[in-house]
C-alpha positions in Angstrom: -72.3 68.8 209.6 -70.3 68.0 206.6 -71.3 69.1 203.2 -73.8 66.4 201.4 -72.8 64.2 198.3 -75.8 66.9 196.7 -74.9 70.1 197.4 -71.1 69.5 196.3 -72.4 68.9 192.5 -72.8 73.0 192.7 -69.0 73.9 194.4 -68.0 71.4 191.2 -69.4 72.7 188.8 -68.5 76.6 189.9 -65.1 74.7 190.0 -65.1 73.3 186.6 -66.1 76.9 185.2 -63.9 78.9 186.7 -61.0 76.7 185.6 -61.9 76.1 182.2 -63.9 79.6 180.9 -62.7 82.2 183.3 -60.8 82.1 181.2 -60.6 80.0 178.3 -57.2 78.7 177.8 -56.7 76.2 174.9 -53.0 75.1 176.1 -54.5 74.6 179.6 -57.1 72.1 178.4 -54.7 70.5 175.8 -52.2 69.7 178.9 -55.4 68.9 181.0 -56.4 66.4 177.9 -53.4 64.8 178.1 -53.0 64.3 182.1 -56.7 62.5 182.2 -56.7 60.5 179.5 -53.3 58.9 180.9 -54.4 59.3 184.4 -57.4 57.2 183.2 -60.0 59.5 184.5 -62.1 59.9 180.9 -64.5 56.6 180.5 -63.7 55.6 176.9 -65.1 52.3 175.4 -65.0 50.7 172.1 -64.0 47.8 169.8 -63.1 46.5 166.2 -63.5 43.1 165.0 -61.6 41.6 162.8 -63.0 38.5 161.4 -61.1 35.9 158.7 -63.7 33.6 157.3 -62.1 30.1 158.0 -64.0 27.1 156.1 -62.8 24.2 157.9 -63.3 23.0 161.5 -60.5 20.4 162.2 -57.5 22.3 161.3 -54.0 22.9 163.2 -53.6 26.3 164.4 -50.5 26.5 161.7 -52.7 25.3 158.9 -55.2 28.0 159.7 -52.4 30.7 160.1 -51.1 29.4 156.9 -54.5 30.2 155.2 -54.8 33.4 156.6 -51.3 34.5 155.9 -50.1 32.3 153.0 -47.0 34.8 151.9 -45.6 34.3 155.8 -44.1 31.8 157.7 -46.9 30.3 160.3 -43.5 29.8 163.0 -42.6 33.4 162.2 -46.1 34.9 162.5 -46.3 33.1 166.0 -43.0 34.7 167.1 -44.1 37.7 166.7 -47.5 37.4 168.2 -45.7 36.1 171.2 -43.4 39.1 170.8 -46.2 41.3 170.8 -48.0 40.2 173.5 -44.9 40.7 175.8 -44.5 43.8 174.7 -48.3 44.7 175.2 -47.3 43.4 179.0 -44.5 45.8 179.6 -46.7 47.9 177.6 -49.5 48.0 180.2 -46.8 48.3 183.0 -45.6 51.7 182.1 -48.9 53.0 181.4 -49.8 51.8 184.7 -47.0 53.6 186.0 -47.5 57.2 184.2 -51.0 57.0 185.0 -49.9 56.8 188.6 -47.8 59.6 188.5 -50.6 61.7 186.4 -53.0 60.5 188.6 -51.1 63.4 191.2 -50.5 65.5 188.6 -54.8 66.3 187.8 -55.1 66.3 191.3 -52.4 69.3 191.6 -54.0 70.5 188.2 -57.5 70.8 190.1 -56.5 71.9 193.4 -54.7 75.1 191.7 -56.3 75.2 188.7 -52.8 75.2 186.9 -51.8 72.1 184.8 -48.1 72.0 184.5 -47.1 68.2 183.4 -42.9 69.0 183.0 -42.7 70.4 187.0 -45.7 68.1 188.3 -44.1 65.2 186.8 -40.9 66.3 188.3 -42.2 66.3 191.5 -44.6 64.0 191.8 -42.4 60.6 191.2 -42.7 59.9 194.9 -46.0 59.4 195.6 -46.9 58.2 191.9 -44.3 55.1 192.7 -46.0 54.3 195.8 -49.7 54.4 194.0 -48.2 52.6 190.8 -47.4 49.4 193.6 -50.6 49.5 195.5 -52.1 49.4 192.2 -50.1 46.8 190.9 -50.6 44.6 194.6 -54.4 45.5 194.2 -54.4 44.1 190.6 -52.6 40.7 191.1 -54.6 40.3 194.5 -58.1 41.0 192.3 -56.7 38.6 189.9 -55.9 35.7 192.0 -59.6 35.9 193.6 -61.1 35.8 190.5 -59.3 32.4 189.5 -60.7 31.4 192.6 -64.0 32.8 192.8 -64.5 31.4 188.9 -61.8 28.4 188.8 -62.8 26.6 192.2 -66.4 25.9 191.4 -65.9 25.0 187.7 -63.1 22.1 189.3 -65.3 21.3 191.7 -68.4 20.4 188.8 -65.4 19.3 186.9 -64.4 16.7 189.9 -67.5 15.5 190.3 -68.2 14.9 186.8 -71.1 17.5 186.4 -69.1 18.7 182.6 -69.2 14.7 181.3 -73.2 14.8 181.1 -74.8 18.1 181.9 -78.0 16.5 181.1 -78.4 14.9 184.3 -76.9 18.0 186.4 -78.7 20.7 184.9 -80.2 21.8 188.0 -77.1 22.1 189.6 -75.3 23.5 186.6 -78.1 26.4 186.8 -78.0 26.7 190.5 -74.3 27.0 190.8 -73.6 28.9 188.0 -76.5 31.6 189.5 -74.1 31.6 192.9 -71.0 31.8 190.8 -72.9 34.9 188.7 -74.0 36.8 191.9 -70.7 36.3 194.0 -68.9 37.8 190.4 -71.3 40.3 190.5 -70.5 42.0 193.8 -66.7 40.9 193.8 -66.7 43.5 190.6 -68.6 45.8 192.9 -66.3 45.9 195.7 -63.7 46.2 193.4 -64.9 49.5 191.6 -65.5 50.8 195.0 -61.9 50.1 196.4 -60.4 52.1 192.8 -62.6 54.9 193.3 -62.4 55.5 197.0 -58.5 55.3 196.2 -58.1 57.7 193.8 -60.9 59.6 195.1 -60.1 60.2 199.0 -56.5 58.1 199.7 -54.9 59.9 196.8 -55.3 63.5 198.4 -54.2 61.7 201.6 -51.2 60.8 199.8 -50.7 63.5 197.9 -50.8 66.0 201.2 -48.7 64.3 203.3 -46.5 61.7 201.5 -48.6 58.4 203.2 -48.7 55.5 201.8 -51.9 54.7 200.3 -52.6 51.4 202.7 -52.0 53.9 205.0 -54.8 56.5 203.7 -56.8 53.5 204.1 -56.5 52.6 207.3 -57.8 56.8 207.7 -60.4 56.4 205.4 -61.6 53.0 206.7 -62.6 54.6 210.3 -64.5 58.2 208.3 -66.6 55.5 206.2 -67.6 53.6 208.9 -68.3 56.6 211.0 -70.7 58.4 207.7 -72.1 55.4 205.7 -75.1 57.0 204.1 -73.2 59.9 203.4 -70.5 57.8 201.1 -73.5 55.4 200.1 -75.1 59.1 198.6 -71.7 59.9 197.0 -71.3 56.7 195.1 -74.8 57.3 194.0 -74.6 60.7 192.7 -71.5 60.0 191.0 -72.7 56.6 189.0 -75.5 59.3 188.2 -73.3 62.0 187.0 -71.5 59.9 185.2 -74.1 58.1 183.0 -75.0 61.9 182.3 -72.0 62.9 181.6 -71.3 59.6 179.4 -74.9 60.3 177.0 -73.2 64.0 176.8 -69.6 63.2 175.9 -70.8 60.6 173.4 -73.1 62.4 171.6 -70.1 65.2 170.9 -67.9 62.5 170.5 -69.9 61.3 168.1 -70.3 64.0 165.6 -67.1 65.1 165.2 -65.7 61.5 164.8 -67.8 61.5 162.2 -66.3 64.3 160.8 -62.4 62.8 161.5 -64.0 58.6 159.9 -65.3 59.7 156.5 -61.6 61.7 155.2 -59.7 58.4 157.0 -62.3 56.0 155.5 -61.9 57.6 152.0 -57.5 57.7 152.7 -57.9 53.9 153.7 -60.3 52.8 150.8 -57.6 54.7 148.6 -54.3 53.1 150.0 -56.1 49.6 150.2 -57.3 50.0 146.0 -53.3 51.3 145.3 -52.2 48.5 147.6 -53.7 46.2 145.4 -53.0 47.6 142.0 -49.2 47.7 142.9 -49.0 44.2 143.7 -48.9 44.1 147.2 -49.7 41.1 149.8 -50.0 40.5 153.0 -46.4 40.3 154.9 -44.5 41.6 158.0 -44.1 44.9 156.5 -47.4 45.8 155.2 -48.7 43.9 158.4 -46.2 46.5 160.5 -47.4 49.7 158.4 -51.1 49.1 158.6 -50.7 48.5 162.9 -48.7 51.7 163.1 -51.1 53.6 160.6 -54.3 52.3 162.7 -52.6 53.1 166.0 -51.6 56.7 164.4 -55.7 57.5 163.8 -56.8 55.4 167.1 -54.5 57.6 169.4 -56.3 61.1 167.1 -59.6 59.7 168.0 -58.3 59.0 171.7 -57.2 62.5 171.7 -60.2 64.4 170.2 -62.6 62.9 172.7 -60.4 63.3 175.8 -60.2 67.3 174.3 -63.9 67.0 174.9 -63.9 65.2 177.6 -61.8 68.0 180.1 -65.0 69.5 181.3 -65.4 65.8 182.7 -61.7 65.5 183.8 -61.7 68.1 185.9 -65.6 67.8 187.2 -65.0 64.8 189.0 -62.0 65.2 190.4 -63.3 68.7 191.8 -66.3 67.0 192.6 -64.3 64.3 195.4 -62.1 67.2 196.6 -65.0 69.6 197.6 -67.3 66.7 199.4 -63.6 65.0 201.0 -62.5 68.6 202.3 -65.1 68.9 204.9 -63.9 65.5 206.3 -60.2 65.4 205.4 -58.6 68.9 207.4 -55.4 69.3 205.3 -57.6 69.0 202.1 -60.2 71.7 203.3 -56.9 74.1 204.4 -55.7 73.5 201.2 -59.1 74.3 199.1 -60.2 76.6 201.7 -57.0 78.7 202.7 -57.7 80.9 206.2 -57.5 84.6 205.7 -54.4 86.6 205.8 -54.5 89.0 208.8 -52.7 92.7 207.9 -49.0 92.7 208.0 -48.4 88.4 207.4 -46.2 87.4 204.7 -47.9 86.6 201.2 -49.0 83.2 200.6 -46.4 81.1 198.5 -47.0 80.4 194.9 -48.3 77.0 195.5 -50.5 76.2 197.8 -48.7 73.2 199.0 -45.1 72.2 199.2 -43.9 69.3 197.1 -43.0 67.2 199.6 -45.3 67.9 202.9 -44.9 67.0 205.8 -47.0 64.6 207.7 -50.0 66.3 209.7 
């Protein structure tokens, strides 16, 4: 009988401390910082607004641009927001992309509890191509069903003229907008559950024996079907562990961004007052200096909490490994290597080849 979803939350955590305290090694977790914040395995969340008081309500989108930036030319300043949303685009791409590749790399960093991003990224290109696709195909497939799932009925109420006086449709405004709300609500569902069963249990597939990851789901599809309450218990504990482990992580978090905001705050305030005094307006160059000076202190912040967030990092993927060994062979041979009987060779410095092959 395979382990349970429960009893794995112990082999983690025995995991996570011998990896991390015994012994302590800051480069290790500076390295293993690094591979899950860009392998996106730290939950991270927050937000700034920005808001421009604007006094009229029937003005061009220049005019407005014009008030808010009256030293720049509103063409110009809408060049280069189109220039920077392209660039956040191909931006997004090759994050996507090194998170695929780093996605291997924590799993490595796990499975030997050695982090080594230079010879991991080296040989890990491979398989990180092959997840950065499925990923991308997963992404534009999840897109294009969500225009669908949200776009047909609002053209259908549009056709039939609901939008022109909601008044009278009201009811079926309400009604529909409740099916819409629910089918959104476990499309989103069966979305989380398709990313973490990926990186959770095909990844390992892929990373063992150089599959695709369609084809670690057709595996994984049969084990699923065969051990429902089993994976039903996993995905439980997990959403469990992880609001825990979000209330702890933010609390830290926390206090010692406190400690990072009040010297910025005080540097800003400072800069902002001199700004002033010397003269200075709003234009592409203080615009420029102010985006790369707040991208400077957001990618600290960034990095301070995924410093504390490495217990976390490596948890959870230690957490999948140990309850997917007993159910996956390669992975268990792996974690659980058989005994050397007296006169075999010594095992090899990694416990896997780069490129394995196929089971």
């Amino acid at each position: 009988m395979p382990i349970s979803a429960v009893d794995t939350i112990t082999l983690a955590f025995q995991h996570t401390k011998r990896q991390l305290i015994q012994p302590f090694r800051f480069w290790q977790w500076t390295r293993l910082a690094i591979v899950g914040l860009l392998a996106g395995e730290m939950g991270s969340g927050g937000g700034a607004n920005f808001n421009f008081p604007i006094n009229s309500q029937h003005r061009s989108p220049s005019q407005l641009l014009a008030q808010q930036f009256p030293h720049i030319d509103p063409p110009l300043l809408i060049a280069l927001i189109s220039i920077m949303v392209i660039a956040a685009l191909v931006f997004g791409l090759v994050l996507m992309y090194i998170g695929s590749v780093m996605r291997f790399i924590l799993f490595d960093s796990v499975l030997t509890k050695e982090c080594h991003i230079r010879d991991g990224w080296a040989r890990r290109q491979g398989p990180g191509w092959k997840y950065f696709l499925w990923q991308l195909g997963f992404a534009i497939c999840s897109m294009l069903v969500f225009l669908v799932l949200i776009g047909g009925p609002v053209a259908v109420a549009f056709g039939l003229g609901w939008f022109r006086a909601p008044q009278e449709h009201l009811a079926a405004l309400i009604v529909g907008g409740i099916f819409v709300l629910l089918f959104f609500v476990a499309f989103m569902i069966v979305v989380s559950l398709v990313y973490v069963f990926t990186k959770d249990f095909v990844v390992p597939q892929m990373a063992l024996e150089g599959i695709s990851a369609l084809g670690g789901w057709r595996r994984l599809w049969p084990m699923v079907e065969g051990e429902l309450g089993g994976y039903a218990i996993y995905v439980g504990m997990k959403i469990v562990l992880a609001i825990g482990a979000g209330i702890v992580v933010g609390i830290a978090s926390f206090v010692l961004i406190l400690f990072i905001a009040v010297p910025v705050a005080a540097l800003v305030f400072g800069a902002v007052i001199a700004g002033k005094g010397a003269g200075l307006a709003w234009n592409v160059f203080t615009i420029t200096a102010a985006v790369v000076a707040g991208c400077i202190v957001l990618a600290i912040l960034v990095y301070v909490i995924a410093l504390i967030s490495v217990p976390v990092i490596v948890f959870f993927p230690a957490y999948a490994m140990y309850f997917f060994a007993p159910r996956y062979r390669p992975l268990s041979l792996t974690l659980y290597p058989p005994p050397l009987s007296s006169g075999s060779l010594p095992p090899p410095e990694a416990p896997f080849s780069p490129t394995p092959a196929p089971a």
